[in-house]
C-alpha positions as CSV (number, residue, x, y, z in Angstrom):
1,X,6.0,1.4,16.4
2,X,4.2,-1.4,18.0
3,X,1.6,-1.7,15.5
4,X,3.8,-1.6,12.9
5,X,5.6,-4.3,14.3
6,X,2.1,-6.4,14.3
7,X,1.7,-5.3,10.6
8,X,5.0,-6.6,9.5
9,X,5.3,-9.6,11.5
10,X,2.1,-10.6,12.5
11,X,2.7,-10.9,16.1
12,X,4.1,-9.3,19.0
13,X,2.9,-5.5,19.1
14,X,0.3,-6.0,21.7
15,X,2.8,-7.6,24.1
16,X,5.3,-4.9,23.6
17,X,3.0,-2.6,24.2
18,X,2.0,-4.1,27.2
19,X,5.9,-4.1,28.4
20,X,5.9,-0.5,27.5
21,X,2.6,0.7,29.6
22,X,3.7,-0.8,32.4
23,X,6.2,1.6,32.5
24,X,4.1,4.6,33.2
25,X,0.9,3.4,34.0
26,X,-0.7,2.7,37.6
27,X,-1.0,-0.7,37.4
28,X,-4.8,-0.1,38.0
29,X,-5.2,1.5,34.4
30,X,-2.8,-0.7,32.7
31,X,-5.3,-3.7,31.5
32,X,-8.0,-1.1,30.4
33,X,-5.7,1.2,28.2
34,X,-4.0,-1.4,26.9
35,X,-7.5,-2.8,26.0
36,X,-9.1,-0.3,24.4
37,X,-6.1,1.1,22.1
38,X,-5.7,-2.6,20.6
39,X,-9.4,-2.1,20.0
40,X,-8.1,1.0,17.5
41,X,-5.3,-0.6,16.4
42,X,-6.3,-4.2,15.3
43,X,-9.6,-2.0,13.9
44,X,-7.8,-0.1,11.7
45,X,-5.8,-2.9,10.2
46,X,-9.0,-5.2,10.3
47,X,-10.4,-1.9,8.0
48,X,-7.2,-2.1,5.7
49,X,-7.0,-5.6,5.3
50,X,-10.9,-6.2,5.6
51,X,-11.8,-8.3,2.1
52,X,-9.0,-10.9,3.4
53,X,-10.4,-11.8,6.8
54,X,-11.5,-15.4,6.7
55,X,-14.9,-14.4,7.8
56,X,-16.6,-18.0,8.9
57,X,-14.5,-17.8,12.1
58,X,-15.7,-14.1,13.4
59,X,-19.4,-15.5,14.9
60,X,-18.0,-18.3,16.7
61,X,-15.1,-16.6,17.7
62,X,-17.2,-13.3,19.2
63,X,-19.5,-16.3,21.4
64,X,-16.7,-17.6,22.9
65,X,-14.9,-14.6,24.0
66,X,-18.5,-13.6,25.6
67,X,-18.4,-16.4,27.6
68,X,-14.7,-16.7,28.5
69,X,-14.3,-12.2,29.2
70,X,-17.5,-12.1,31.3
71,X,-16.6,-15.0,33.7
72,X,-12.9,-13.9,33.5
73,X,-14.4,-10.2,35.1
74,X,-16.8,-11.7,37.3
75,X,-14.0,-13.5,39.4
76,X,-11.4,-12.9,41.8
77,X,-9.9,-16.4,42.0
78,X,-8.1,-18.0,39.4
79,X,-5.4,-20.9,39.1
80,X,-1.8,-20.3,39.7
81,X,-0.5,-18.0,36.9
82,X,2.3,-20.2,36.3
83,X,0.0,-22.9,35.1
84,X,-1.6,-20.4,32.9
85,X,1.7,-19.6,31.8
86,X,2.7,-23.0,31.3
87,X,-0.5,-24.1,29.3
88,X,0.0,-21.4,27.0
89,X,3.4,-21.8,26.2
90,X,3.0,-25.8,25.4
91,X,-0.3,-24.4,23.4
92,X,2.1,-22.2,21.5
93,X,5.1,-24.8,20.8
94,X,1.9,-27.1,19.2
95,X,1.0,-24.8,17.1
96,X,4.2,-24.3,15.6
97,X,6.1,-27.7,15.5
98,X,3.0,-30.0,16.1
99,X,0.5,-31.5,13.6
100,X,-2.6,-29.4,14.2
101,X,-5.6,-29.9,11.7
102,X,-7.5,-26.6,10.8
103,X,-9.6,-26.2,13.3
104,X,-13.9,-25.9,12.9
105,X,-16.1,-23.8,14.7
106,X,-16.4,-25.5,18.0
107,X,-12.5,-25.5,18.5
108,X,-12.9,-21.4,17.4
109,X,-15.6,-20.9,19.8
110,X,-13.8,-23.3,23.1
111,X,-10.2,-20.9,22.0
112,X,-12.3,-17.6,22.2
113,X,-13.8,-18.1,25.6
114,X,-10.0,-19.5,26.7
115,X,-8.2,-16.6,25.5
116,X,-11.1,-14.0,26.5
117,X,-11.0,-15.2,29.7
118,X,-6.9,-14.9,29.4
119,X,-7.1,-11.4,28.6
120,X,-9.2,-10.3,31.5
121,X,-5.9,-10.9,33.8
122,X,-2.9,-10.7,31.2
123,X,-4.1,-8.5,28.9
124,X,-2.1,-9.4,26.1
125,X,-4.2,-12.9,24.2
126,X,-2.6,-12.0,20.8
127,X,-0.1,-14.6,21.1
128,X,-2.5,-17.6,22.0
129,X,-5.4,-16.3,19.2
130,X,-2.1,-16.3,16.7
131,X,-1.7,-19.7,17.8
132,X,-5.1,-21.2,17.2
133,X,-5.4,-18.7,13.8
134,X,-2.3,-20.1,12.2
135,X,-4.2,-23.7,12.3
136,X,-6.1,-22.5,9.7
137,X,-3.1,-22.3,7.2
138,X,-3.7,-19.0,6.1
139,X,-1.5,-16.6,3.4
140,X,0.9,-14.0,5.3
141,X,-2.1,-11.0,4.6
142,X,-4.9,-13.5,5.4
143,X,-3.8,-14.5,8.8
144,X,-3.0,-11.0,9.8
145,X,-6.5,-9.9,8.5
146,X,-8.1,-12.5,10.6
147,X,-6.2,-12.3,13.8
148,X,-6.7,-8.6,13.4
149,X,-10.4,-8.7,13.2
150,X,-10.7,-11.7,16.1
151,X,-8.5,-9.3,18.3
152,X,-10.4,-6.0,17.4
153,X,-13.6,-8.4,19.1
154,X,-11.8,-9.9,21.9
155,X,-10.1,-6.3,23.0
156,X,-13.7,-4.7,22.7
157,X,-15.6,-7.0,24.7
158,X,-12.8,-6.7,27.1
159,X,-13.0,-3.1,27.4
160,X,-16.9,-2.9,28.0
161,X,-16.4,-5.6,30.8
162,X,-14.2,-3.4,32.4
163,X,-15.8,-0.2,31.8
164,X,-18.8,-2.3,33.7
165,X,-17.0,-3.0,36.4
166,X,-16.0,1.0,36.7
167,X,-12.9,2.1,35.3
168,X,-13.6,5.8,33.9
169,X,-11.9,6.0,30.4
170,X,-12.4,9.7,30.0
171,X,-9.4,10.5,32.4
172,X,-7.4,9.1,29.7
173,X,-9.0,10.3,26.9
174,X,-6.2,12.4,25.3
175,X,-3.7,9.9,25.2
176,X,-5.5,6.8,24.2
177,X,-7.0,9.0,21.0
178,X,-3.3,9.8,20.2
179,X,-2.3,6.0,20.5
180,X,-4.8,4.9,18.0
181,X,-4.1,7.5,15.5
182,X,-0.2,7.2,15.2
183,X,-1.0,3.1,15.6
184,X,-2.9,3.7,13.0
185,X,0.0,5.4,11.2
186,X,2.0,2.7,11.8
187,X,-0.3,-0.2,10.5
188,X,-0.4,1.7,7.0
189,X,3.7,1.7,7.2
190,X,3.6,-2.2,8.2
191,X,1.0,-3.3,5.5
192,X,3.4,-2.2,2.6
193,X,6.3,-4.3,4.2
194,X,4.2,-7.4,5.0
195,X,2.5,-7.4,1.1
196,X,5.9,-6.2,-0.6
197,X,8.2,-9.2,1.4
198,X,5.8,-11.0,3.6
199,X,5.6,-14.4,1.2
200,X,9.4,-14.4,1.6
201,X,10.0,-13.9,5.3
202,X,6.5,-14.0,7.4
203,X,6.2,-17.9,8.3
204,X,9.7,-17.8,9.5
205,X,9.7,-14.9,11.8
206,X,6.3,-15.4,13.2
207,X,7.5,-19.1,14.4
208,X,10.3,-17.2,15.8
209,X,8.7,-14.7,17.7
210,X,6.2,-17.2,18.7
211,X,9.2,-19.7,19.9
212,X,10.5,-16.9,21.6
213,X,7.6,-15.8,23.5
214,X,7.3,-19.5,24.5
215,X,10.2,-20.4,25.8
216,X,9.8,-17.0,27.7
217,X,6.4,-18.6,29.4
218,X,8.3,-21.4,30.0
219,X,11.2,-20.0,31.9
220,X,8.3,-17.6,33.7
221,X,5.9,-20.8,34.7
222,X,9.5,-22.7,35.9
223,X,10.7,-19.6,38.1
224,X,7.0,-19.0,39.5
225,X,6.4,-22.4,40.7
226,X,9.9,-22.9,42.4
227,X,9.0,-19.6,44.0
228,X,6.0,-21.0,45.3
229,X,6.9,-24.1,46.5
């Protein structure tokens, strides 16, 4: 359901996902599993959608989220998270009301190594790469392509880190191979909505859900830092 969701829309099936893990998973496990089933299910619709991605972005991209997933691993200390949350969300109302030019290699590189090392405490960077890919003014099946195959890197890299660190996969093995394949499933199911409708809907609903998710930060980042004062 979630990646069909992604397919569709564009957005917003990693986060859900996230939501719904959390749920049944020691929180332990959480990050990891959720890591490495996005790897499948961005992969497959970064296979589907593969002659679309806008490929100049992938090497730059792959540097940053290096840099950003291995010193995002390597610490225990980081900055309060409701100034994560806050930066993020103000990144996210930019991108959709703000006057952003398309962005060049240097700006791909400095988002990749910001949202890799984002993902190595929230998990779920889909929402700040959708951000920085929708710069790029793409067509509804470009910019899905590409923020498919940019997550398919960032959730990979983020998955050996934290195999390196120790987390033993195989105990899960059964239930993260069934998540790929009906994700998979559910990307096929997504990609005939998004390429039957997605001209007449997509930029309108993924401004929405990316309002949405904002204004959720916000109210986070607002409620966290009254808490800790």
């Amino acid at each position: 359901a979630t990646s069909f969701f992604t397919s569709a829309f564009g957005i917003g099936g990693g986060a859900i996902l996230l939501g719904l893990l959390a749920v049944k998973l020691p929180p332990v496990a959480l990050l990891p599993i959720h890591g490495i089933v996005q790897v499948g299910s961005n992969l497959g619709r970064t296979i589907i959608f593969f002659k679309d991605i806008k490929k100049n972005t992938i090497i730059p991209f792959t540097v940053g989220t290096i840099i950003g997933s291995i010193i995002g691993g390597s610490i225990f200390i980081q900055i309060d998270a409701w100034l994560l949350q806050l930066s993020i969300a103000l990144f996210i109302l930019w991108s959709v009301y703000g006057k952003i030019p398309i962005i060049g290699s240097k700006q791909i590189t400095i988002g990749g190594a910001f949202s890799g090392f984002m993902t190595m405490f929230f998990g779920a960077s889909g929402t700040l790469v959708a951000g920085m890919v929708k710069t790029l003014n793409l067509e509804p099946v470009r910019h899905l392509a590409t923020h498919s195959a940019l997550m398919s890197i960032q959730h990979l890299i983020k998955a050996v880190v934290f195999g390196f660190v120790g987390f033993a996969y195989s105990e899960y093995f059964l239930l993260i191979f069934l998540m790929i394949i009906s994700g998979f499933a559910g990307t096929i199911l997504g990609k005939k909505i998004l390429v039957k409708y997605g001209s007449k809907y997509f930029k309108f609903i993924l401004n929405a859900i990316l309002t949405i998710i904002a204004l959720y930060l916000l109210w986070n980042a607002i409620i966290m830092s009254k808490i800790l004062d």
